[in-house]
C-alpha positions, 0 to 999 in steps of 0.5 A: 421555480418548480422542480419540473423546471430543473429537471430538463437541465439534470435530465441524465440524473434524473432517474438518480433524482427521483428515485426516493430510496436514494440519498445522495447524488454525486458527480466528479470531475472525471465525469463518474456519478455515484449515488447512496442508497441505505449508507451504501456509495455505488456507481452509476456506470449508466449515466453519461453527462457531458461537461458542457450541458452539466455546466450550462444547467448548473448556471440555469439553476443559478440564475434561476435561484439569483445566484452567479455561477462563473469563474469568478465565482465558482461556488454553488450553495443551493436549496432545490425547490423540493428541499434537496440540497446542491453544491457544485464547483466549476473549473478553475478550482476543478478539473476537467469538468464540474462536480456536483453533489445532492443531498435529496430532501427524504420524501418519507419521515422515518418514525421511531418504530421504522428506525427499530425495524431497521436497526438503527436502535433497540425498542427499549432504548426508545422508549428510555429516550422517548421518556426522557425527552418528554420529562424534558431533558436535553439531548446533543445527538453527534456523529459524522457526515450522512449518518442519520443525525436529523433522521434520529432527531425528528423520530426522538423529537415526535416524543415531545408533549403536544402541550408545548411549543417548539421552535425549530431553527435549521439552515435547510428545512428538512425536519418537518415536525408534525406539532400543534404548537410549532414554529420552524424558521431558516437561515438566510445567508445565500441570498440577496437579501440581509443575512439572517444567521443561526444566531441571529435566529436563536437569539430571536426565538428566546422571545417567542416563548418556547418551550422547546428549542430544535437546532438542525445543527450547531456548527458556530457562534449560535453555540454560545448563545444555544448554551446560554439558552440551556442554562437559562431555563430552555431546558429539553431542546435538542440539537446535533453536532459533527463529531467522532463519537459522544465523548469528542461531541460535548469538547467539539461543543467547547471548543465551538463556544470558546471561538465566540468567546474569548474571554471565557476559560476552556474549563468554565465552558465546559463546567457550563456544558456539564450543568447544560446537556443531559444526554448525548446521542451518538449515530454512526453509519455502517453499511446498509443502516445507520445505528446508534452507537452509544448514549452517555448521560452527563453527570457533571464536569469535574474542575479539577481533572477537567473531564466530564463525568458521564455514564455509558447508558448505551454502547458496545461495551455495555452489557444492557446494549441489546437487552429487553431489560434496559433501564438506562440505570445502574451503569458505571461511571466513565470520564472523558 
């Protein structure tokens, strides 16, 4: 199925649709349509889309993707032909009208040197990261929803060495690592077909000899076996997780862990965590730009006041956050 084939059926949104300064499309049962441009929410008070038609489309796409869309399934989960993602909800679990929402798969690949450009972080602590990951440590890079995450993922991760081989696991194709040596894999878990999770993939990769592991996102079980992966010599993987700030990242990542794995101690896990990851990435998003907030390198975890022992590399409080002379050294030693 072609893009132009959906078009006709999303023909009041397609300006909206094609439209590559925009990041985010979404409808609301009131009938209203709102769009993200540069980390800011505005309205579309042009656009008018009747509930029938947005109705009748939505269950076109479906069944076009060999999926139901009806009241007695009224949830839809769909990757559209040119990578963008739609969830929507009909009636009865919303009313008057369906809602629609459409992450749009970025058309361009922001590099490291746009992200500068933009402010998402200084030259020198690109650099400083850049050279980290090359040396091959293992970054977590956390933040909250449409914060840039995966944008700052694929510019850091241009810096691995073209001499080694990644693998990418991610549940929608959207990094697109421009790499010698490289496999990227998706998840298959909306289809028809047997259900190929996260962890599923994660665990097979571990046989494909790689020298780097890119996770899109660790959200469930895959983080057990991601952190077993980690401290078992598949150091220099990156990855992303929903979280608050740095800190709240590396007990999100614990507590993900000990959903999987019961028998294990909160404090084993996190010990676990301490040795695993050498660097957390915090982005967040203010209004016309997303920027990075603050990295912690993690020392170590301290067993018996069961805090992580990290330094503040990089963040508001830290004098050197917007130095020329950052090195990344020298900093005081901070606990969460």
């Amino acid at each position: 199925m072609s893009f132009d084939l959906i078009i006709p059926f999303l023909r009041p949104i397609e300006p909206l649709l094609l439209d590559e300064s925009i990041s985010e499309i979404m409808g609301n049962p009131d009938a209203s349509w709102w769009y993200e441009r540069d980390g800011i929410v505005r309205r579309a008070p042009s656009i008018s889309f009747a509930a029938g038609p947005l109705r009748t489309g939505l269950e076109v796409i479906a069944n076009q993707l060999g999926k139901k869309l009806d009241e007695d399934n009224p949830l839809l989960h769909a990757q559209l032909p040119d990578g963008s993602r739609l969830a929507a909800v009909i009636p009865p679990v919303v009313h008057p009208a369906p809602a629609l929402t459409i992450r749009k798969f970025p058309s361009r690949h922001f590099t490291t040197d746009d992200l500068i450009a933009r402010g998402t972080l200084s030259h020198p602590l690109a650099e400083f990261l850049a050279a980290e990951i090359r040396s091959g440590k293992t970054l977590l890079i956390s933040g909250g929803t449409s914060t840039g995450k995966t944008t700052v993922l694929r510019a850091l991760a241009a810096s691995i060495p073209d001499v080694q081989r990644v693998v990418v696991i991610e549940d929608t194709s959207e990094l697109r690592l421009q790499k010698p040596n490289l496999i990227s894999v998706e998840c298959q878990t909306n289809t028809f077909k047997a259900s190929i999770t996260f962890d599923d993939l994660l665990k097979s990769s571990l046989r494909w000899r790689p020298d780097r592991i890119i996770l899109g996102e660790v959200r469930g079980i895959e983080a057990r076996t991601l952190l077993d992966s980690l401290n078992t010599g598949h150091t220099g993987s990156l990855a992303t997780i929903h979280a608050n700030s740095a800190a709240r990242a590396l007990r999100r990542f614990a507590n993900l862990v000990l959903r999987s794995h019961t028998q294990g101690t909160f404090e084993d896990i996190e010990a676990e965590i301490g040795e695993a990851i050498d660097y957390v990435v915090h982005v967040e998003r203010e209004p016309g730009r997303r920027v990075i907030r603050e990295v912690l390198r993690l020392d170590d975890y301290d067993r018996r006041s069961q805090q992580f022992k990290f330094e503040t590399v990089y963040g508001p409080d830290s004098a050197m956050n917007s130095q020329d002379n950052f090195t990344g050294k020298d900093m005081p030693n901070a606990t969460a």
